[in-house]
One Martini backbone bead per residue (centre of mass of N, CA, C, O) as a GRO file, in nm:
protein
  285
    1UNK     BB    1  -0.653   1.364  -0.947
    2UNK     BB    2  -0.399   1.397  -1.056
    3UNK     BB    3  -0.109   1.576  -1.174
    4UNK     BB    4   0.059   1.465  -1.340
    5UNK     BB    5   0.301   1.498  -1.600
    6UNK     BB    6   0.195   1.339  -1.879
    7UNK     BB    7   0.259   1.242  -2.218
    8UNK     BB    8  -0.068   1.174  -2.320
    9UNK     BB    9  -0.295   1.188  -2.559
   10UNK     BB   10  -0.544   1.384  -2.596
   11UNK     BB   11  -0.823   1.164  -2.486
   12UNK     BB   12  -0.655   0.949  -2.311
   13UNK     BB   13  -0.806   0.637  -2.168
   14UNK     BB   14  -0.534   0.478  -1.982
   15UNK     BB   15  -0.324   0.308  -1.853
   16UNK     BB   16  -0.050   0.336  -1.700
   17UNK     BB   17   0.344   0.304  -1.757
   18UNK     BB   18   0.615   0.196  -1.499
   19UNK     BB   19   0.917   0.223  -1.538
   20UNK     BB   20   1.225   0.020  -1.419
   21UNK     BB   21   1.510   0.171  -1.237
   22UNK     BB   22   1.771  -0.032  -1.075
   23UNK     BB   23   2.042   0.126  -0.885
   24UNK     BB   24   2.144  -0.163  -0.827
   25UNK     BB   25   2.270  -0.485  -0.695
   26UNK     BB   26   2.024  -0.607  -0.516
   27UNK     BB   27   1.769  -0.660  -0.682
   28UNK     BB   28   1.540  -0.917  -0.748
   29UNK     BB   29   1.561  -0.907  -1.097
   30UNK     BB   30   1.796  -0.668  -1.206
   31UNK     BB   31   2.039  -0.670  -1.026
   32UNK     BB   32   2.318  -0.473  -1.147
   33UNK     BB   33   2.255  -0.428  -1.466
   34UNK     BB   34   2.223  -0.063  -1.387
   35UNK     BB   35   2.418   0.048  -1.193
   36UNK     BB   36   2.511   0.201  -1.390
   37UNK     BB   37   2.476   0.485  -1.486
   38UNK     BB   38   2.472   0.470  -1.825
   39UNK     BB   39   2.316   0.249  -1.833
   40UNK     BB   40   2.060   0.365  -1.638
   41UNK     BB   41   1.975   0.564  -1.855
   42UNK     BB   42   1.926   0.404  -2.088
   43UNK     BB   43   1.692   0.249  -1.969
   44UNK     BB   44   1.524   0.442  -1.940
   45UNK     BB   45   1.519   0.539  -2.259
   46UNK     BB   46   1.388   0.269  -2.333
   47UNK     BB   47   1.149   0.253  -2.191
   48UNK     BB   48   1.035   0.474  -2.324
   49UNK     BB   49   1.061   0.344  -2.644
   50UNK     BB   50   0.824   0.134  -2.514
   51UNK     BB   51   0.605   0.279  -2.309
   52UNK     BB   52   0.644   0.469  -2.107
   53UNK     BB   53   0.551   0.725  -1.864
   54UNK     BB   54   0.732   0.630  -1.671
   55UNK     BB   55   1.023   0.643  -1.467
   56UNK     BB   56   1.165   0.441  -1.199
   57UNK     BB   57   1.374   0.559  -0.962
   58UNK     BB   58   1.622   0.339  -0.790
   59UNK     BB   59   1.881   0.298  -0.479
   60UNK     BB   60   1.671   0.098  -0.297
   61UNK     BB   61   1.645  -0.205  -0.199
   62UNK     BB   62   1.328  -0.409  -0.092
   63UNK     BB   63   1.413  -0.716  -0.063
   64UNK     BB   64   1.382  -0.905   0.110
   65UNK     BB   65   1.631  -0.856   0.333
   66UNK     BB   66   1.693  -0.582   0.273
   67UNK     BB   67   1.938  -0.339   0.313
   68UNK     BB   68   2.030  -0.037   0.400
   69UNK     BB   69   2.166   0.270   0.259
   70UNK     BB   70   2.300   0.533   0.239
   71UNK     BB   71   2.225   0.817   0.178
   72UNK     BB   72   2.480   0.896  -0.007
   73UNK     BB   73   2.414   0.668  -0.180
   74UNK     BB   74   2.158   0.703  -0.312
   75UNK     BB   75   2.191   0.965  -0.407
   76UNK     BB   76   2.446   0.884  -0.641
   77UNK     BB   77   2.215   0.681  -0.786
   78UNK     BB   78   1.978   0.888  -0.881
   79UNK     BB   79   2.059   1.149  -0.998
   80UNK     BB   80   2.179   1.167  -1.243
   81UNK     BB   81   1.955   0.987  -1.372
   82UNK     BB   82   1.713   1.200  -1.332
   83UNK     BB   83   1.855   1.453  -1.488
   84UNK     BB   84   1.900   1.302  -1.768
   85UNK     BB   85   1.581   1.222  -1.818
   86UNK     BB   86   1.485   1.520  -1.806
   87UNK     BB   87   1.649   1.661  -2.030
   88UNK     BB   88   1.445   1.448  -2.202
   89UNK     BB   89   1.114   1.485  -2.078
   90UNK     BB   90   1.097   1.287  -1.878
   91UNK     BB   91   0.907   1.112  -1.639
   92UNK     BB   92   0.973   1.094  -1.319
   93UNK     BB   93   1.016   0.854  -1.027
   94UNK     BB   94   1.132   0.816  -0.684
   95UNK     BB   95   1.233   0.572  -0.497
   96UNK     BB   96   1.146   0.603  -0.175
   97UNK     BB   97   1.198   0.696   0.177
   98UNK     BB   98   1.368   0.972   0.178
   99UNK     BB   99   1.341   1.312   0.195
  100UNK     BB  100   1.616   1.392   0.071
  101UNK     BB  101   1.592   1.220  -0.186
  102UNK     BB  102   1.327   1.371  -0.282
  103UNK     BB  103   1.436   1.645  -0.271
  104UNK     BB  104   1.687   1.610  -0.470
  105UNK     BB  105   1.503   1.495  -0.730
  106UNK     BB  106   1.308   1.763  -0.749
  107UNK     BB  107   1.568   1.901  -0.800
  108UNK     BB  108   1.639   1.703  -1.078
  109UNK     BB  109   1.292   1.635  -1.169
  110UNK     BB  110   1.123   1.480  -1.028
  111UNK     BB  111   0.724   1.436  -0.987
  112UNK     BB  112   0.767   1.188  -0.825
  113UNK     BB  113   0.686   0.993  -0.528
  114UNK     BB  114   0.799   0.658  -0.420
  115UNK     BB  115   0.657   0.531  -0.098
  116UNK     BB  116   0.665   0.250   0.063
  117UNK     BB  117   0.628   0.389   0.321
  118UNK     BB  118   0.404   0.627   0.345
  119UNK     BB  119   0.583   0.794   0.596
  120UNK     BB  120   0.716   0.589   0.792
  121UNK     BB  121   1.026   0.586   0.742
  122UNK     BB  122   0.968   0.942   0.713
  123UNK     BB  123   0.845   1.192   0.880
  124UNK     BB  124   0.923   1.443   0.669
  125UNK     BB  125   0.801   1.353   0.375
  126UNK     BB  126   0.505   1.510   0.348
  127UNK     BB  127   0.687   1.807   0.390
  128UNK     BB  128   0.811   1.783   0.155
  129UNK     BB  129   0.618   1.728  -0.083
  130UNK     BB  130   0.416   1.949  -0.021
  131UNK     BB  131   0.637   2.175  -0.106
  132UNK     BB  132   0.665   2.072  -0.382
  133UNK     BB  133   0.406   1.927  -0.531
  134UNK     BB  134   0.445   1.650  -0.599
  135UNK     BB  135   0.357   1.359  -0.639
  136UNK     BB  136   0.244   1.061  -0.419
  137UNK     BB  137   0.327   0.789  -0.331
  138UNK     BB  138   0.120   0.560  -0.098
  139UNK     BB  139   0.189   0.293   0.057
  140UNK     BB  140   0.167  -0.002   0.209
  141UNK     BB  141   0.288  -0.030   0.516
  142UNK     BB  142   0.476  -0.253   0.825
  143UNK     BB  143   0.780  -0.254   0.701
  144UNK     BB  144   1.078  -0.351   0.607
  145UNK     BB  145   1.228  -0.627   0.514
  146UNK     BB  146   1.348  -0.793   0.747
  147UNK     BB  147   1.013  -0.821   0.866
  148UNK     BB  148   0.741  -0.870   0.692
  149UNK     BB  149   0.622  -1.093   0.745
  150UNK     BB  150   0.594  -1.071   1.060
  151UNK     BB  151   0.292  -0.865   0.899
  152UNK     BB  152   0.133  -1.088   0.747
  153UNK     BB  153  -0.180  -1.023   0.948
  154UNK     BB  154  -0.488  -1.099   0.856
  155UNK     BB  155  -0.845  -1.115   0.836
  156UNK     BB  156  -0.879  -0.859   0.624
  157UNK     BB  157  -0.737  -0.730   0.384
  158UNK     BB  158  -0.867  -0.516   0.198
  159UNK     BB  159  -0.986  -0.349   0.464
  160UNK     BB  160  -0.743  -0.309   0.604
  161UNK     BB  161  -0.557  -0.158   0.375
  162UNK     BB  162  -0.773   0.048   0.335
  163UNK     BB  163  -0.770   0.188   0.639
  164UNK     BB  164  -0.465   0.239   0.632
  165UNK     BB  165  -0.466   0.433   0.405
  166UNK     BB  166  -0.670   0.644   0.527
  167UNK     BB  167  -0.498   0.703   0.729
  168UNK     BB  168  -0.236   0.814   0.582
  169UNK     BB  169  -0.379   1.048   0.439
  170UNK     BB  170  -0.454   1.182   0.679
  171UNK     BB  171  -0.166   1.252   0.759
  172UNK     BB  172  -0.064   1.355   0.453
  173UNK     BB  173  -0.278   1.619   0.510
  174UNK     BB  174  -0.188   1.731   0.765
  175UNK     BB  175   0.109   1.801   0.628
  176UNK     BB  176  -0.027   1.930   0.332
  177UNK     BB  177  -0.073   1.771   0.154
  178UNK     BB  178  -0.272   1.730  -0.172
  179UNK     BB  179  -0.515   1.556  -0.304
  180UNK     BB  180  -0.409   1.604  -0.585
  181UNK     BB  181  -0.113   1.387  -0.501
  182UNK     BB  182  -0.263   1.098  -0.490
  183UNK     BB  183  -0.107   0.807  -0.481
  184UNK     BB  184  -0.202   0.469  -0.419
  185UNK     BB  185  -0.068   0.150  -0.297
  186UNK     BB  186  -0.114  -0.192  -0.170
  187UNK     BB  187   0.165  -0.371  -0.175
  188UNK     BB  188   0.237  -0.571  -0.272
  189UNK     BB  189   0.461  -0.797  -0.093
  190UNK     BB  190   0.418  -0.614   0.164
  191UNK     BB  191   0.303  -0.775   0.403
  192UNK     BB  192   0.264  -1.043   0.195
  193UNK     BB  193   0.067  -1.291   0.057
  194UNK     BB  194  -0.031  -1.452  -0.164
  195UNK     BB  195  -0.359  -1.434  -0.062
  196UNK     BB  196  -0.312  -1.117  -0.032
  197UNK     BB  197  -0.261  -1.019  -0.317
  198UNK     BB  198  -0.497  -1.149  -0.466
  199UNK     BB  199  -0.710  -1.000  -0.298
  200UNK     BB  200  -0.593  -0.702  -0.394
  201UNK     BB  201  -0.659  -0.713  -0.682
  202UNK     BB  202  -0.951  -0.765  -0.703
  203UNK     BB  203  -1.007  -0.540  -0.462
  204UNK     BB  204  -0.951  -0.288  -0.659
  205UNK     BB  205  -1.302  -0.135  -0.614
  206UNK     BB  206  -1.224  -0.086  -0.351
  207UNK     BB  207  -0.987   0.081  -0.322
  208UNK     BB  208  -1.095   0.306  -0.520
  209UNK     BB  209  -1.315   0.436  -0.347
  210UNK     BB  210  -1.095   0.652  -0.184
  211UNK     BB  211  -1.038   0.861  -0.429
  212UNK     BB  212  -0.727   0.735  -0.554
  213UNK     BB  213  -0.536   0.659  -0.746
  214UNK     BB  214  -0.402   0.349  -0.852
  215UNK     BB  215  -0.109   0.156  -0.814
  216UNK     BB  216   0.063  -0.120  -0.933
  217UNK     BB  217   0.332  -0.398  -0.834
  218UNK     BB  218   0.335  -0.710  -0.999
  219UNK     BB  219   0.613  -0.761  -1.095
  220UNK     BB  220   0.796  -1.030  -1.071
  221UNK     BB  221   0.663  -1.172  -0.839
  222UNK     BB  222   0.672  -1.441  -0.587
  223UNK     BB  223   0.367  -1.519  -0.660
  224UNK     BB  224   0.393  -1.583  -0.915
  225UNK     BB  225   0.616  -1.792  -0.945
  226UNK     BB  226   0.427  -1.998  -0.729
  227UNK     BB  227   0.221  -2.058  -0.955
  228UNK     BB  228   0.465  -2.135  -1.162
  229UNK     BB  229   0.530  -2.393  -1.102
  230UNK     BB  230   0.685  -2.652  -1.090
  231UNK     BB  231   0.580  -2.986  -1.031
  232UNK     BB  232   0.833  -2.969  -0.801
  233UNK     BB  233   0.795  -2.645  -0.701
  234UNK     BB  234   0.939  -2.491  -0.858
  235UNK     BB  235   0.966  -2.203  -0.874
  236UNK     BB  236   0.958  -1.912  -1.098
  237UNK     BB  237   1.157  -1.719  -1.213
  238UNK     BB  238   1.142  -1.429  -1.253
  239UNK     BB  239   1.224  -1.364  -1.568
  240UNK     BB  240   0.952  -1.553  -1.616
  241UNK     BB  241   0.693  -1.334  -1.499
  242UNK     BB  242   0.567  -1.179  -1.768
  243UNK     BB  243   0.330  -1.338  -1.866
  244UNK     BB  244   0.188  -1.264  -1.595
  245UNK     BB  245   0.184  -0.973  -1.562
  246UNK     BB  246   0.026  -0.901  -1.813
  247UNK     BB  247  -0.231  -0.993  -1.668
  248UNK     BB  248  -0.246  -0.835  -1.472
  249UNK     BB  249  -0.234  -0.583  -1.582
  250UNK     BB  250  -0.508  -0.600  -1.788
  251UNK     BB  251  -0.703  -0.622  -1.504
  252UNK     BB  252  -0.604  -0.388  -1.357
  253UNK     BB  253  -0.688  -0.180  -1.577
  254UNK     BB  254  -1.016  -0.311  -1.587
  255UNK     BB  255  -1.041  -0.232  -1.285
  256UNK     BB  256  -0.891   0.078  -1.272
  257UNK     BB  257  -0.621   0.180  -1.255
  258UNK     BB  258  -0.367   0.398  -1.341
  259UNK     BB  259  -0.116   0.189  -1.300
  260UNK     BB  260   0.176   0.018  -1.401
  261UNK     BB  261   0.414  -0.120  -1.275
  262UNK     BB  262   0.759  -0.232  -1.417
  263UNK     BB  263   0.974  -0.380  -1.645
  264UNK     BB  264   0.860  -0.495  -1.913
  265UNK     BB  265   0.691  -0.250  -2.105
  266UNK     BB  266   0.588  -0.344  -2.416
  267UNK     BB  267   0.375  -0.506  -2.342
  268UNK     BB  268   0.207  -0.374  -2.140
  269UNK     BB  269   0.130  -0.153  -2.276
  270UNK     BB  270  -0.041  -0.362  -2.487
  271UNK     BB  271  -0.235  -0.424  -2.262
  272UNK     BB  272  -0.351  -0.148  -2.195
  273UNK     BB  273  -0.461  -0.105  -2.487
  274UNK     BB  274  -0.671  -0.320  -2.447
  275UNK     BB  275  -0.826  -0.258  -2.219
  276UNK     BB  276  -0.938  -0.015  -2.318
  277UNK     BB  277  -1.085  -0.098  -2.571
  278UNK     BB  278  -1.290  -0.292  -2.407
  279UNK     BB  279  -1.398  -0.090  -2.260
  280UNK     BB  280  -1.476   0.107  -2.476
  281UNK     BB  281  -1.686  -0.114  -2.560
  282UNK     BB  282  -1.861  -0.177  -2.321
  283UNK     BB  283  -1.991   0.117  -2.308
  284UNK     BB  284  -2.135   0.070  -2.614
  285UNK     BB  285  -2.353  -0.172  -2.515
   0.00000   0.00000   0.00000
């Protein structure tokens, strides 16, 4: 249902690829390796040489308790490297939650608007992107960072998340956005513990019943580093739950997936196109 314009060889139906470039000094897996302007192109430019279909800018961390950054100071982040990563034909998606930068992202060329609070952060957002056109990622979301913890009491989680995306569609169709232009995510890790993430994976071909592409963004999260702590309960560093997150990967895409977020791209690119070949394999027998 997506209209996103990717590059992807005419007749492949396989999960997309979205690497991460995170221009913050303190992003949760790899604050300020690319906060470089300089850095953070390459690191685009790396990123499609390496299988992404889509490069996510973001300028403003989301990790627990992180503080949120000025306007002018966001702008400053992603504007020059989304105009750089568009002129070398990259399709871009900009990670925000203000309309404004947005708004500025649209016009410096990126495609996709990725908005972690699906429009609750900034009531502007649905009929800015409207306006553009572009498509928009809507994601669940009960709160910014510094509480979002104190968010994350479901009965049922994936009903519960599955209602309030729905609500949410309804919403920011109400403000013009148009049903091509959606894509859903269930936020991972954003007023969620593991029991609820690990629920919301499973529960992918009922999120997708809503009749929306659905983005999934487990990546490096601190459910996956739980999972594999060491004897003595230390989870393991973000850095190392790469090998967790392509099993992610695999299972989202087989699961039905359009997209998966992502930090490390290559191996990810070849898990998607295992899932691919496994399911059209399944398809013929």
């Amino acid at each position: 249902m997506t209209s996103v314009p990717i590059n992807v060889p005419e007749g492949t139906q396989r999960c997309l690829v979205m690497g991460v470039v995170n221009v913050t000094p303190d992003s949760f897996s790899d604050g300020g390796l690319w906060f470089d302007e300089a850095a953070a192109i390459q690191h685009g430019f790396q990123l499609v040489q390496d299988g992404a279909d889509i490069v996510d800018v973001g300028g403003e961390s989301t990790r627990p308790g992180a503080a949120r950054v000025s306007l002018e100071e966001e702008l400053a982040r992603v504007v020059p490297v989304i105009r750089a990563l568009d002129a070398e034909g990259i399709a871009v998606s900009v990670d925000t939650m203000r309309a404004e930068v947005a708004k500025a992202a649209v016009e410096a060329g990126a495609r996709l608007v990725n908005d972690v609070s699906g429009g609750l952060a900034d009531p502007e957002m649905p009929r800015v992107v409207a306006a553009t056109g572009v498509s928009y990622v809507v994601m669940h979301w009960r709160g910014h960072s510094h509480d979002m913890y104190s968010r994350a009491v479901y009965a049922d989680v994936v009903t519960e998340v599955r209602e309030e995306l729905s609500k949410r569609v309804d919403l920011v169709l109400a403000e013009g956005v148009s049903e091509e232009q959606i894509v859903l995510d269930p936020g991972l890790g954003f007023a969620k513990n593991a029991e609820h993430n690990w629920a919301l994976l499973a529960g992918i071909p009922q999120l997708a019943e809503l009749g929306y592409p659905l983005l999934v963004g487990a990546s490096r999260k601190r459910f996956l580093g739980r999972l594999l702590a060491d004897p003595d309960g230390t989870p393991r560093p973000f850095s190392r739950s790469d090998d967790a997150t392509l099993a992610v990967t695999a299972l989202a895409a087989q699961a039905g997936a359009w997209c998966v977020r992502v930090h490390e791209v290559g191996p990810n690119a070849d898990a998607v196109r295992v899932a691919a070949a496994w399911k059209r394999a399944g398809a013929n027998t």
